[in-house]
C-alpha positions as CSV (number, residue, x, y, z in Angstrom):
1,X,-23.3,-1.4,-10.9
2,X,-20.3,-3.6,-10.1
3,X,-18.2,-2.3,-12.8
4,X,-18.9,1.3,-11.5
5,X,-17.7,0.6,-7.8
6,X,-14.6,-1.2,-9.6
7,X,-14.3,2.4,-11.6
8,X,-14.6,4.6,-8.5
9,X,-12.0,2.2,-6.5
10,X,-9.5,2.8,-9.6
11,X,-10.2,6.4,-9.3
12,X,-9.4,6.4,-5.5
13,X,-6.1,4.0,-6.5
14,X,-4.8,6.7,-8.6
15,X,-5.8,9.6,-6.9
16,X,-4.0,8.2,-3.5
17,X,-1.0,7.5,-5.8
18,X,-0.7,10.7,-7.1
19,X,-0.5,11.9,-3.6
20,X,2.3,9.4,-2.5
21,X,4.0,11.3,-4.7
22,X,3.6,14.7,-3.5
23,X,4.2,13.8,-0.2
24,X,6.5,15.4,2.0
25,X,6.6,13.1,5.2
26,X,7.5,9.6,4.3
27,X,5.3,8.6,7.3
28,X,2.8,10.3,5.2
29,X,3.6,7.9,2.1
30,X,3.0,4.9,4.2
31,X,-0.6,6.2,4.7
32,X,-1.1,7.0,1.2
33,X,0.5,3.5,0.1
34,X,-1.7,1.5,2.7
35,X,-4.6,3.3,1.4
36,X,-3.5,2.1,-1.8
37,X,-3.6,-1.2,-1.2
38,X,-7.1,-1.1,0.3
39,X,-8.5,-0.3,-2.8
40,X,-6.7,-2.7,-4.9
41,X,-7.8,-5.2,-2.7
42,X,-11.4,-4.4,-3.4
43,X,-10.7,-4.2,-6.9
44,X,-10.0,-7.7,-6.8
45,X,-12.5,-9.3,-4.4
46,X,-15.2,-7.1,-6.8
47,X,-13.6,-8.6,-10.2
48,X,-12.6,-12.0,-9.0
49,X,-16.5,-12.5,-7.0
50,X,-15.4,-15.9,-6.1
51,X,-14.2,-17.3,-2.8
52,X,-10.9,-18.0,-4.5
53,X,-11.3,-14.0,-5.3
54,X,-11.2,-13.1,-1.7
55,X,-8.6,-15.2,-0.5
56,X,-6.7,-13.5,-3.2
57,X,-7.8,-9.8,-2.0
58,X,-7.0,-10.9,1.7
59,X,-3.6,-12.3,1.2
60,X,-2.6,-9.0,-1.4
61,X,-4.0,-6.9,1.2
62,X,-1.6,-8.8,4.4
63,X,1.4,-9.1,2.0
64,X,1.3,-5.4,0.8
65,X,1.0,-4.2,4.9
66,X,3.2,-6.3,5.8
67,X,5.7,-4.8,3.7
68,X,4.7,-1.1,3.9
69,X,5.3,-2.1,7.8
70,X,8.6,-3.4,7.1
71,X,10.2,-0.3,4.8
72,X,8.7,1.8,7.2
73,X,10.5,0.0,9.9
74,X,13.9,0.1,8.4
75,X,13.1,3.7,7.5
76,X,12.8,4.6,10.7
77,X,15.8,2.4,11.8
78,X,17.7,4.0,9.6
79,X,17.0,7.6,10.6
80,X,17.8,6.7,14.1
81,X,21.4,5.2,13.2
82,X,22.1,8.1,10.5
83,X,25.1,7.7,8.4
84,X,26.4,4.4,10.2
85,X,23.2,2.8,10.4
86,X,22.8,3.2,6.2
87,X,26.5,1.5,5.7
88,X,25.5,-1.2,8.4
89,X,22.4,-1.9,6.5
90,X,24.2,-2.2,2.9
């Protein structure tokens, strides 16, 4: 039973990374990419099944929204600026 929720989550992981990368909108990607990281974090709290498994999941989980927050923060930063904002931020 475990190892077929670990399956269906690794279905979902791929099938939300195939669509990051037929997205259009990058605001789009971020949902995609979140969604992403959602499942891998169950992967790991399912495979791990030991409190040092969740705190594992947990901090993948904050680290990879922290991050998806951050790019799209500059993306959006960067679309405000245009041109000048992209040379300021290199």
């Amino acid at each position: 039973m475990l190892t077929m929720l670990i399956q269906i989550l690794g279905i979902i992981v791929l099938l939300m990374a195939l669509r990051t990368l037929f997205a259009r909108d990058r605001s789009e990607r971020m949902i995609y990419l979140n969604a992403m990281s959602f499942g891998i974090a169950g992967m790991i709290a399912l495979y791990i099944q030991t409190p040092f498994g969740a705190i594992v999941a947990i901090t993948y989980f904050v680290a990879s929204t922290i991050s998806s927050n951050a790019i799209a923060y500059s993306i959006g930063r960067v679309m405000s600026f245009g041109i000048a904002g992209m040379i300021a931020l290199y």
